[in-house]
C-alpha positions as CSV (number, residue, x, y, z in Angstrom):
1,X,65.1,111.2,96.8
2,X,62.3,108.8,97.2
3,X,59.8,108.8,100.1
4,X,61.5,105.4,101.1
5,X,65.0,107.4,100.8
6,X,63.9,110.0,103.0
7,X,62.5,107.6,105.7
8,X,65.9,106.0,106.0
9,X,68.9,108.1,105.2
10,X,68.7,110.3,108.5
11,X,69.6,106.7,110.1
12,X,72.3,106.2,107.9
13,X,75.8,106.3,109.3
14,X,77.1,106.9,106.2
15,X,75.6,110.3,105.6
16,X,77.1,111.2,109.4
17,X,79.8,112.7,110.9
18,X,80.9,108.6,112.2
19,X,81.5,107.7,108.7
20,X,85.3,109.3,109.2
21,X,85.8,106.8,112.0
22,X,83.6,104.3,110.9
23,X,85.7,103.8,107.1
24,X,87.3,106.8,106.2
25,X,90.1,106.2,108.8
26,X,89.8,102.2,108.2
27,X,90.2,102.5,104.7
28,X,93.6,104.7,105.2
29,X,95.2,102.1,108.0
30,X,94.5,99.6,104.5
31,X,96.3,101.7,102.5
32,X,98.7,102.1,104.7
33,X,99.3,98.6,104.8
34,X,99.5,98.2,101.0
35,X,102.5,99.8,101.8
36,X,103.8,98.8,105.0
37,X,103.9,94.8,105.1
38,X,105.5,94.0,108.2
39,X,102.1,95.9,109.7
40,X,99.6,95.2,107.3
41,X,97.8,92.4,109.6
42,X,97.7,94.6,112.8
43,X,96.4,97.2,110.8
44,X,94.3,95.4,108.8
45,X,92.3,93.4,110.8
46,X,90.6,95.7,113.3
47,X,90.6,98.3,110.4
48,X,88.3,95.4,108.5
49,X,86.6,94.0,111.2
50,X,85.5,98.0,112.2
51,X,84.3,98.2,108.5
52,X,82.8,95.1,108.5
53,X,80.9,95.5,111.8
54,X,80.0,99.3,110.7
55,X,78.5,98.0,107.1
56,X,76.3,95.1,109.5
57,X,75.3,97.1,111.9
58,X,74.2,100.3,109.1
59,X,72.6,97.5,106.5
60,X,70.2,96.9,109.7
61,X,69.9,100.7,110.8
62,X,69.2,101.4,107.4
63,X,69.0,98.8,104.7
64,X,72.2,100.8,102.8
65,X,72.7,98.4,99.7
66,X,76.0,98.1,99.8
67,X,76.6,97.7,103.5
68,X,74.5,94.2,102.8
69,X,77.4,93.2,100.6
70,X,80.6,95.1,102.1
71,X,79.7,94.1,105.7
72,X,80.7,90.4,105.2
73,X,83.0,91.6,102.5
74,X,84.9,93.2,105.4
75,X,84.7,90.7,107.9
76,X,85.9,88.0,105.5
77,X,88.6,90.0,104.7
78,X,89.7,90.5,107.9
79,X,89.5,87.0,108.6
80,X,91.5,86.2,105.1
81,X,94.2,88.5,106.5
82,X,94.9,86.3,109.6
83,X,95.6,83.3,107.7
84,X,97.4,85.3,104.7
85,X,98.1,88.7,104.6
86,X,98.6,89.4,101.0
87,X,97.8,92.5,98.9
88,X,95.3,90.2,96.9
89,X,92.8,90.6,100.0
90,X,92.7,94.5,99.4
91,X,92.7,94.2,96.1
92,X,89.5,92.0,96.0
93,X,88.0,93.4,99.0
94,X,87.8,96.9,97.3
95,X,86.7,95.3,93.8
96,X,83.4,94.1,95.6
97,X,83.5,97.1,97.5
98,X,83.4,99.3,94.2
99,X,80.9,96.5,92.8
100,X,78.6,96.9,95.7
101,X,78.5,100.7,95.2
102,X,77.8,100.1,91.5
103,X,75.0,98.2,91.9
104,X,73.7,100.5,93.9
105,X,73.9,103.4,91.6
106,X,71.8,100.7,89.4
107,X,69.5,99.4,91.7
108,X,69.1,102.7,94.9
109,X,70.5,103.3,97.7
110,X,68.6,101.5,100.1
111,X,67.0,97.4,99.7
112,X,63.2,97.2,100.0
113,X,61.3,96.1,102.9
């Protein structure tokens, strides 16, 4: 771990016990809705807009990489589900999602200052 990585990761939400509430359970209501489609919007949207938010709010706590990329990720998706609730918006969200956490493995966790 860097000296930069060690400045910022005990502000990371992601390395805390939130996370579970923050995406964990988020990320089971989508899968839930994958499977369930007469719910999938009412659980999709707060569970994406409580991602999305989460990822903004840790990208600024922290500079997480992937938080710069999933937080609008998340909110767009939850917005996209509103005006069409599809399985293509899980699908892509969680493409970019697994994108974002690639590039990170490339590039570090956290963006320079």
């Amino acid at each position: 771990m860097s000296c930069g990585e060690r400045d910022r990761a005990p502000r990371d939400l992601v390395r805390s016990r939130a996370a579970w509430l923050l995406w964990l359970l988020p990320a089971a209501l989508v899968v839930v809705g994958l499977v369930r489609v007469e719910a999938r919007t009412a659980l999709w949207v707060p569970a994406f807009g409580v991602m999305g938010v989460a990822c903004l709010l840790n990208a600024r706590r922290c500079g997480r990489l992937h938080c710069h990329i999933t937080g609008p990720l998340f909110l767009l998706a939850a917005i996209a589900t509103v005006i069409d609730g599809s399985a293509w918006i899980a699908i892509a969200t969680g493409a970019g999602t697994a994108l974002a956490f690639g590039l990170e493995r490339i590039r570090g966790l956290y963006v320079p200052r």
